[in-house]
C-alpha positions as semicolon CSV with decimal commas, in nm:
position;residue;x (nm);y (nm);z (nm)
1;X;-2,607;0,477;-0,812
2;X;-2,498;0,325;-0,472
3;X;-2,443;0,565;-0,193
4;X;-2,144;0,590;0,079
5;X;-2,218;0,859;0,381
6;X;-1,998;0,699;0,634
7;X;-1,713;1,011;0,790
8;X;-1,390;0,927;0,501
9;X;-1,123;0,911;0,782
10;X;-1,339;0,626;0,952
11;X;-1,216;0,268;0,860
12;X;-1,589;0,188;0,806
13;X;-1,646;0,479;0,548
14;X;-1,295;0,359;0,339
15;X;-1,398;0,022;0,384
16;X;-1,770;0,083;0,227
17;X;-1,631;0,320;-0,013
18;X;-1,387;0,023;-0,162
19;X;-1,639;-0,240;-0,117
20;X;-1,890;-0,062;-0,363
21;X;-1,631;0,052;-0,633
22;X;-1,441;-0,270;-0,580
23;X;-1,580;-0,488;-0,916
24;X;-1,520;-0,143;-1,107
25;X;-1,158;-0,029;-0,989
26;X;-1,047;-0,402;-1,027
27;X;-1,200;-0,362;-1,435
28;X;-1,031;-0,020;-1,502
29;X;-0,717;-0,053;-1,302
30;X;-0,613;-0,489;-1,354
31;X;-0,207;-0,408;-1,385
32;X;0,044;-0,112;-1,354
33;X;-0,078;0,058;-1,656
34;X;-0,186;0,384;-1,451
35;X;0,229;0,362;-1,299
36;X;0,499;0,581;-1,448
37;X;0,817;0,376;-1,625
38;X;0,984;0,499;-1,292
39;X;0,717;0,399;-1,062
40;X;0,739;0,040;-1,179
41;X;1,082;0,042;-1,153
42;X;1,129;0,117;-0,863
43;X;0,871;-0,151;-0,760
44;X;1,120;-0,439;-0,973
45;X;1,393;-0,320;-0,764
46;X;1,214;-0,369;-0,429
47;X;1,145;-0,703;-0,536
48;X;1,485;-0,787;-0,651
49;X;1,535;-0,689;-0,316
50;X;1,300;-0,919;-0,148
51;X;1,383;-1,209;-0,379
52;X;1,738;-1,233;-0,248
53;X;1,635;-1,303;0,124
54;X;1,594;-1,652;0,218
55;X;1,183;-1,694;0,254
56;X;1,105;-1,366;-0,004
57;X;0,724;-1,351;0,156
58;X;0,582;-0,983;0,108
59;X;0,263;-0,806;0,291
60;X;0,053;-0,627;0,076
61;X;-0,054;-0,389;0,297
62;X;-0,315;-0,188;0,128
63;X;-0,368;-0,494;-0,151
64;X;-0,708;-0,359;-0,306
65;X;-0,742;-0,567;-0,589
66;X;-0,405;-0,739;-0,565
67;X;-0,293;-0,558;-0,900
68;X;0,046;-0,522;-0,740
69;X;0,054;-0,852;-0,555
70;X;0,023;-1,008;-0,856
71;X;0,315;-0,848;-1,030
72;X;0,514;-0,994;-0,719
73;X;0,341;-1,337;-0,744
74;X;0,531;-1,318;-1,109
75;X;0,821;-1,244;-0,996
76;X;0,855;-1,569;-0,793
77;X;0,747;-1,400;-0,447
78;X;0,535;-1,535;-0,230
79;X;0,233;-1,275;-0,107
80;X;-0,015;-1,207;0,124
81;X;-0,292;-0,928;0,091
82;X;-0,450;-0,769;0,369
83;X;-0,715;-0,517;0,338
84;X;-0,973;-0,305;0,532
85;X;-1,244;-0,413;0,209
86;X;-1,375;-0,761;0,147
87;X;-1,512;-0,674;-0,173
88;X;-1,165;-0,579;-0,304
89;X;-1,005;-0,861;-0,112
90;X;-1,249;-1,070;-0,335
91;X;-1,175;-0,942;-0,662
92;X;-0,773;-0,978;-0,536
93;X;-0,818;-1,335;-0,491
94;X;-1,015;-1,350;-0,803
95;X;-0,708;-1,232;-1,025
96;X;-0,436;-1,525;-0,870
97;X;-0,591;-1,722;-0,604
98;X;-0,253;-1,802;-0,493
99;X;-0,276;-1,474;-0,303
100;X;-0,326;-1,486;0,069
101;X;-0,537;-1,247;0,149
102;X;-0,739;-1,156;0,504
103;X;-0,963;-0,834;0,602
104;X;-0,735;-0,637;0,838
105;X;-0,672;-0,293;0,914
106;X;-0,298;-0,144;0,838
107;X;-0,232;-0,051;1,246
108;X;-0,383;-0,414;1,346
109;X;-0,177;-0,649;1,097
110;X;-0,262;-1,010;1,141
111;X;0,069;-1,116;1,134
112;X;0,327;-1,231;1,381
113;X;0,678;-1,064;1,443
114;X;0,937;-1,095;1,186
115;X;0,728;-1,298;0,972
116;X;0,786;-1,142;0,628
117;X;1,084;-1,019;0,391
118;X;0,897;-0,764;0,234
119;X;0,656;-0,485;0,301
120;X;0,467;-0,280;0,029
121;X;0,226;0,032;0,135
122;X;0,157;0,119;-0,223
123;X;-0,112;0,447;-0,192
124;X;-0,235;0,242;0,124
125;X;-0,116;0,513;0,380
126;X;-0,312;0,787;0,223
127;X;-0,670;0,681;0,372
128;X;-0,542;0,719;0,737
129;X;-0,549;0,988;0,942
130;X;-0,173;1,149;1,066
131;X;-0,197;0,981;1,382
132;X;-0,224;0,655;1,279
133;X;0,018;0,676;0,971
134;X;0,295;0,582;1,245
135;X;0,107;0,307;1,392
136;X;0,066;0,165;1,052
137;X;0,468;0,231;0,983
138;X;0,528;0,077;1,336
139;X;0,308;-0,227;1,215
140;X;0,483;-0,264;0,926
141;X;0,818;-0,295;1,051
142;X;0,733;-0,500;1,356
143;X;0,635;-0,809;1,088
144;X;0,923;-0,720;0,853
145;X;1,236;-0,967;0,944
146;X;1,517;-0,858;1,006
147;X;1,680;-0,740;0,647
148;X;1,364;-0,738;0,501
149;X;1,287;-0,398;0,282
150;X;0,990;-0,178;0,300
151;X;0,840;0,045;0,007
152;X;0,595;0,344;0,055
153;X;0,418;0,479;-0,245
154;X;0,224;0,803;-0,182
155;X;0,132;1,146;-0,297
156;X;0,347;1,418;-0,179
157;X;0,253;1,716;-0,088
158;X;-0,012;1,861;0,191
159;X;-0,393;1,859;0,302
160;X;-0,626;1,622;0,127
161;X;-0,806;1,583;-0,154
162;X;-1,155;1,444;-0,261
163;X;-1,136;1,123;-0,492
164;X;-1,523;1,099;-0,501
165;X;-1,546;1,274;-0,871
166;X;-1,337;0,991;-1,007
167;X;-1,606;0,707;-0,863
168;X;-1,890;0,914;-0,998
169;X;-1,786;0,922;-1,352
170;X;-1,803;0,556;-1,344
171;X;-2,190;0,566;-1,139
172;X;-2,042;0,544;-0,836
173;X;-2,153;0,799;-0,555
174;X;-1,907;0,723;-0,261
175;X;-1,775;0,994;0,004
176;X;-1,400;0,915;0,056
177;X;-1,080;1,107;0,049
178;X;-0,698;1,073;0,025
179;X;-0,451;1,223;0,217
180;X;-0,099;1,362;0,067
181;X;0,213;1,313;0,289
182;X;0,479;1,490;0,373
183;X;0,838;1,278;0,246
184;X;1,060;1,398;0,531
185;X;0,817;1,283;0,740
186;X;0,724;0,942;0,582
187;X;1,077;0,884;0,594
188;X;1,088;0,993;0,958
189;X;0,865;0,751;1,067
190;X;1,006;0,539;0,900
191;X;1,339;0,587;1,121
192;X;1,137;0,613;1,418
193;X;1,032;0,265;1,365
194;X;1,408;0,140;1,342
195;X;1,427;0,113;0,959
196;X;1,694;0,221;0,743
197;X;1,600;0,453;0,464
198;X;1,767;0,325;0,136
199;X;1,611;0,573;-0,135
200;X;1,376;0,778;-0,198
201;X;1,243;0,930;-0,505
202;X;0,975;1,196;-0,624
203;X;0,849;1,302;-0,954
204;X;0,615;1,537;-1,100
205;X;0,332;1,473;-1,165
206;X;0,192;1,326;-1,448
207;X;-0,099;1,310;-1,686
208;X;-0,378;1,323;-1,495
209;X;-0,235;1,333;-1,151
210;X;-0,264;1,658;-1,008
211;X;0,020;1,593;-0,732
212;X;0,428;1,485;-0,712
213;X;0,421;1,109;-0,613
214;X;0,695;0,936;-0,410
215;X;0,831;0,644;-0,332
216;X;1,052;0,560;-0,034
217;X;1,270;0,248;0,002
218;X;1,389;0,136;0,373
219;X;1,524;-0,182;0,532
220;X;1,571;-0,330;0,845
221;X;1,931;-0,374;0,998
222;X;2,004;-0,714;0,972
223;X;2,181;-0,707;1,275
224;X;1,888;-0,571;1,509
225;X;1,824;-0,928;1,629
226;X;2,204;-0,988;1,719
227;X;2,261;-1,024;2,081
């Protein structure tokens, strides 16, 4: 059994957390067989989105194991990975090496200004503490171009809860947690950071998820560079 004890909000804790699960999250989780029909759909539609803009380049901000990246990559998009964990980052690259990938934290993106169409935080948000959820928002619309789309996956809801049982059925003994967000929020930060919400949509949850998931859709005015 490997062992975690790093504080869960620290980047170091997530990132040693995702490093020792990585070979085993990549082996039980390789597509978008955990997503709901509407989950997925809503993830074609941001990339029908994306593919319409002249360079459609996406961040995968978050990546893990580049299980949505490579959905993308089918899609005809081009897209680069960034995560806090090299061992995920490994097993990303692994899956399609045509995905760019680099270690980097969601509120220090490697990236230059307006250098992407697209920008998915699929269930990355949830390992940062409420302060630095807008710094990661802010990040993400700083490299988006301008008409370039953003899409937020998350649980909804309040407080935190303890994904540690889940790594320990499969031998893993980690200490990490995930945080649930509120939508109004999310979506106000999302203004905050100059983007323009386009949808939003929450569900109940399913299976085994014990919270509502949500999804929120935002763009940047294409205008915002005019003189």
């Amino acid at each position: 059994m490997s062992d975690v004890g790093l504080p869960t909000t620290s980047p170091a804790g997530v990132r040693l957390a995702y490093d020792v699960v990585a070979a085993d999250y990549a082996r039980h989780l390789p597509d978008l067989r955990a997503e709901a029909a509407l989950d997925r759909a809503v993830i074609d539609d941001f990339a029908d989105r994306v593919a319409e803009t002249s360079t459609p380049t996406v961040l995968d901000a978050g990546c893990g194991t580049g299980r949505v990246g490579r959905v993308l990559r089918a899609r005809g998009l081009r897209v680069v990975g960034v995560d806090l964990s090299p061992g995920m980052l490994r097993e990303a690259t692994a899956g399609d090496r045509e995905i760019v990938c680099a270690a980097a934290s969601l509120t220090h993106l490697p990236l230059a200004d307006g250098s992407v169409d697209g920008v998915l935080l699929w269930y990355s948000l949830i390992h940062l503490g409420p302060d630095l959820v807008p710094v990661a928002v802010r990040e993400a619309a700083r490299v988006l171009r301008p008409g370039g789309h953003v899409l937020v996956g998350f649980q909804a809801g309040a407080g935190s809860r303890d994904v540690a049982p889940s790594y320990r059925r499969l031998g893993h003994e980690v200490t990490l947690v995930r945080h649930l967000l509120d939508v109004d929020s999310v979506a106000g930060e999302l203004a905050r950071a100059g983007l323009v919400e386009e949808a939003r949509v929450v569900r109940r949850g399913q299976g085994t998820e014990r919270d509502d998931q949500a999804m929120v859709l935002a763009r940047s005015d294409a205008d915002s560079s005019a003189p």
